[in-house]
N, C-alpha and C positions, 0 to 999 in steps of 0.2 A: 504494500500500500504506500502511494507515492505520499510524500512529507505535502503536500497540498490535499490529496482527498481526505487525510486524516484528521485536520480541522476543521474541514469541512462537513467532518458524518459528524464530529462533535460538536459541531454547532447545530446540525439538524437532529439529533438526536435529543439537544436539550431544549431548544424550542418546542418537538415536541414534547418534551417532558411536563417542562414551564408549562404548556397549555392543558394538558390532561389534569395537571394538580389544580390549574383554576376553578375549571370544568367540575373537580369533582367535590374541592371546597368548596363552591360554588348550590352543588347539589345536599350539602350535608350542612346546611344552615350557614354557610358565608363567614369569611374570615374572623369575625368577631367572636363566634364559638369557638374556632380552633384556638387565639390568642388568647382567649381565656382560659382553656385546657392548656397551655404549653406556660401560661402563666400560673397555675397551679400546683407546678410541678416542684416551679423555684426552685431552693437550695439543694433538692434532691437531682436535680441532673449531675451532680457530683459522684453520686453512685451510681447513674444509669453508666456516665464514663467509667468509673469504674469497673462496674459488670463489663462492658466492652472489650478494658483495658485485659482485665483476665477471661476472657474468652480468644483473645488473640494468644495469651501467653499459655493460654492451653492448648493449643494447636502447634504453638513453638514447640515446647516440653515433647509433644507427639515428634514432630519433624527432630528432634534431637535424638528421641531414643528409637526415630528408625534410622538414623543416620548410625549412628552408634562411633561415634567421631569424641575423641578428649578433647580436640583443639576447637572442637566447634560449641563455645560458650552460651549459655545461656544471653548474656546481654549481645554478643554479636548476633546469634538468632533473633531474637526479638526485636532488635535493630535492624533485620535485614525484612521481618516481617510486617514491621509497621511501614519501609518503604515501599516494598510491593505491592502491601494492601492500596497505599494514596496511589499510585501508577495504575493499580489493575481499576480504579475507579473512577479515576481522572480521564480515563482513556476507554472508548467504546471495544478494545481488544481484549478486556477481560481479565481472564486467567494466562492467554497467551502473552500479555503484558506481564504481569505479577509474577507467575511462574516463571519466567525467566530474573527477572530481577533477583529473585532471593538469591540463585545461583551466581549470579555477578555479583551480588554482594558478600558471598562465601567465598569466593575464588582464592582467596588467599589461606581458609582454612581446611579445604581439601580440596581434592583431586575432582577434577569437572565432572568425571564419572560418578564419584560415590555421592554427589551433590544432584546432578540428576537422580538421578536414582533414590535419594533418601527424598527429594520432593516428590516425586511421583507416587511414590509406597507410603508416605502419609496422605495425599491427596485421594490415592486407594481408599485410603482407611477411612476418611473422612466421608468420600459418597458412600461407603457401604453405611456407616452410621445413620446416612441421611437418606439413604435409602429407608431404614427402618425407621427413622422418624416420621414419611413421609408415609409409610405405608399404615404407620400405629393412627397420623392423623387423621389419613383418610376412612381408616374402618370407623375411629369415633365419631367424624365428621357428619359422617353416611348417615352413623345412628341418630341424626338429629332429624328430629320432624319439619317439615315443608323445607326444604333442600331445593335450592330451585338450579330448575333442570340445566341449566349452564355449567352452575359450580358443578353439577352432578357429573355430567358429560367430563368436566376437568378433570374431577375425582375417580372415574375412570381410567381417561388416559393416562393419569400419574400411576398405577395399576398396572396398567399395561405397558408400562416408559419401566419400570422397575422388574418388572418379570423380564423382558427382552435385554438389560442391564445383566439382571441375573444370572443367566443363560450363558449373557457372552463372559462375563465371567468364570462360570465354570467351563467352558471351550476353551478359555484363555489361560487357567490352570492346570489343564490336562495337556495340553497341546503343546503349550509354552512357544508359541509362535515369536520369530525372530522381525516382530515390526521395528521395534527401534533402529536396529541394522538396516533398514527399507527402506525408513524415515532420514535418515543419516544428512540426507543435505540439508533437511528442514530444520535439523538439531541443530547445526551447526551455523543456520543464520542465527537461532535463537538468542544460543551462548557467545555468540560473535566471534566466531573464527571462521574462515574460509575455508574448512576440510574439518572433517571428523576422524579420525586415525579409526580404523576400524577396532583394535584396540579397547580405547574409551567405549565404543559401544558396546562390546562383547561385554566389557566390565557394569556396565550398566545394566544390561537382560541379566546377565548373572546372579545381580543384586539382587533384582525384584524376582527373581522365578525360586531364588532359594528364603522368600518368606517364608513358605510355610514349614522350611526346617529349622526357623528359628526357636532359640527356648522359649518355653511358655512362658516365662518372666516378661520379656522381652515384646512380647506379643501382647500382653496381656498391658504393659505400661501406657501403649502407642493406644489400647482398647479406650483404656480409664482415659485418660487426657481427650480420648472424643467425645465420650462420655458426659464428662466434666465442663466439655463445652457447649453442650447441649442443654447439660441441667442451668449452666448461666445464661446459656439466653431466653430461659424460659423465667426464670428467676429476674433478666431485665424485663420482659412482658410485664410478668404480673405487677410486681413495683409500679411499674408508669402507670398500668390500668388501675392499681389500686388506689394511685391518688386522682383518678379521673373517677370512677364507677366503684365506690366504698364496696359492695358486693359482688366483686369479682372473685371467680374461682381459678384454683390454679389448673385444673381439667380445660376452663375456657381460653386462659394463656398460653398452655400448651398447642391447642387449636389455633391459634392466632400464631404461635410460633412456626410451626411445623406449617402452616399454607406459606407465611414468611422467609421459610426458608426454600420454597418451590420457586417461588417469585426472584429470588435473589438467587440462583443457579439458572433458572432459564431464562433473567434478565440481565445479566451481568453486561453484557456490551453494551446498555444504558448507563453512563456514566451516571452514577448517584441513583440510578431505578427514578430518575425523577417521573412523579408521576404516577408510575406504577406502581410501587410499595401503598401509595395512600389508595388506587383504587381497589386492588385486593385487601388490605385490612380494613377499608372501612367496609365493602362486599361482606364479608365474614363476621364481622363484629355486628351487620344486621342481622345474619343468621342468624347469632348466639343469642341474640334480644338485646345486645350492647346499643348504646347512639351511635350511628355510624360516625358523627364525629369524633368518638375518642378513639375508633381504629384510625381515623386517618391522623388525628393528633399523633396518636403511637408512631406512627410513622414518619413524622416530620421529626420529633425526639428521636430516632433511631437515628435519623440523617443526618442530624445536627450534633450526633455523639458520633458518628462514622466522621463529620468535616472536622470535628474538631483531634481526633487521635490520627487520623490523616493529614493534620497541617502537623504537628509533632511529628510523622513521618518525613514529609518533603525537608521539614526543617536540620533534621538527618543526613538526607540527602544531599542536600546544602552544602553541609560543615562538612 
């Protein structure tokens, strides 16, 4: 993508963002409800960052003990993932932006190979988690009465997007297909170099296909740490909702988390999801019997705790 179409899709892609969130504030009683929810929240957005802040550092912890690297520190990981996270969100390319950063920001604490490879095998670990999260929300989802036929249709297809996930999953452990070695030139724009030694990639397939001979310790740490990051973003839901909607449950935050987290994996080339984050949580937060404006509140808090540990990222970046 030429250095000119890429400001480009990010200018149209935030326009339309900008316009869907007017659109949809617009529809849920008009900015003066939402400004009163996000004022509401006051001195408690210090823990919503919070929660944030260790939802990122539990995905570090993960990417460290799949790496399984001495030299690769906690604060250099966590430093390499706060600047990946503001680049993969800044930028309509995603994970294919962030993903590579982290590894440019390791390069100097190991080998290009075990650094691929310790990214990929936690990002592994990470859909499978979110697989399950996705699929526990969608059966409680279902069980909820007047479900309209939209979200239903959705809640379907995430069903069937998880089952065919699945599948190639277990094709892709049995098989141990040599795609990286395929991929090999694409690898090598990524991490920036002009050639991949065949080498590095051999060491790479090697890495991720001998997961599951790893010890069970080891396996079981990279578990907890997605775990862990799961149960904090459900724990930021419910907080925000509870200073919005005093009788919130944490069943109905979960719900709100886990469609949350559908929306922010198949929206991700939206820089910031503008837009789309508030019309799927306020969508759902009608379902539950919530105002839909405290889903879309929920959702501007989130964004506004994502810009603020993203300018601490670039700031990083920086220096």
């Amino acid at each position: 993508m030429s250095r000119v179409k890429l400001p480009l899709l990010n200018i149209l892609a935030a326009v339309g963002g900008v316009g869907l969130l007017v659109f949809t504030v617009q529809r849920v009683g008009g900015w003066t409800a939402i400004v009163d929810g996000i004022a509401g929240i006051g001195g408690w957005f210090g823990a919503v960052v919070a929660l944030g802040a260790l939802r990122m550092a539990c995905r570090t912890r993960a990417w460290q003990a799949a790496a399984n690297e001495p030299q690769l520190t906690f604060g250099d990981a966590f430093g390499a993932w706060m600047v990946a996270d503001a680049v993969g969100n800044l930028t309509p390319l995603g994970v294919l932006a962030s993903e590579p950063t982290k590894i440019l920001m390791v390069r100097s604490k190991m080998s290009t190979g075990a650094s691929i490879a310790s990214v990929a095998i936690e990002n592994a670990f990470y859909i499978v988690s979110v697989l399950v999260v996705l699929l526990s929300g969608t059966w409680l989802f279902l069980q909820r009465a007047n479900v309209p036929t939209s979200l239903e249709q959705i809640s379907e297809a995430i069903v069937a997007g998880v089952a065919i996930v699945t599948v190639i999953g277990i094709w892709a452990i049995r098989t141990r297909p040599a795609v990286l070695s395929t991929l090999a030139p694409v690898l090598s724009r990524l991490v920036g170099k002009s050639s991949a030694p065949a080498d590095t990639m051999r060491e790479v397939e090697a890495r991720i296909f001998a997961v599951p001979t790893w010890p069970a310790g080891r396996l079981v740490r990279v578990a907890v740490w997605e775990i862990v990051f799961h149960i904090a973003a459900v724990a930021e839901v419910w907080l925000v909702l509870r200073l919005l909607v005093p009788d919130i449950t944490v069943g109905a935050a979960f719900l709100l988390e886990s469609t949350g987290r559908f929306v922010t994996v198949a929206f991700k080339f939206v820089p910031y999801r503008l837009g789309i984050d508030e019309v799927g949580s306020g969508a759902v937060a009608a379902v539950l019997g919530l105002p839909p404006a405290a889903g879309v509140t929920l959702a501007l808090i989130r964004r506004l705790r994502i810009m603020v540990l993203n300018a601490i990222g670039l700031v990083r970046l920086i220096r």
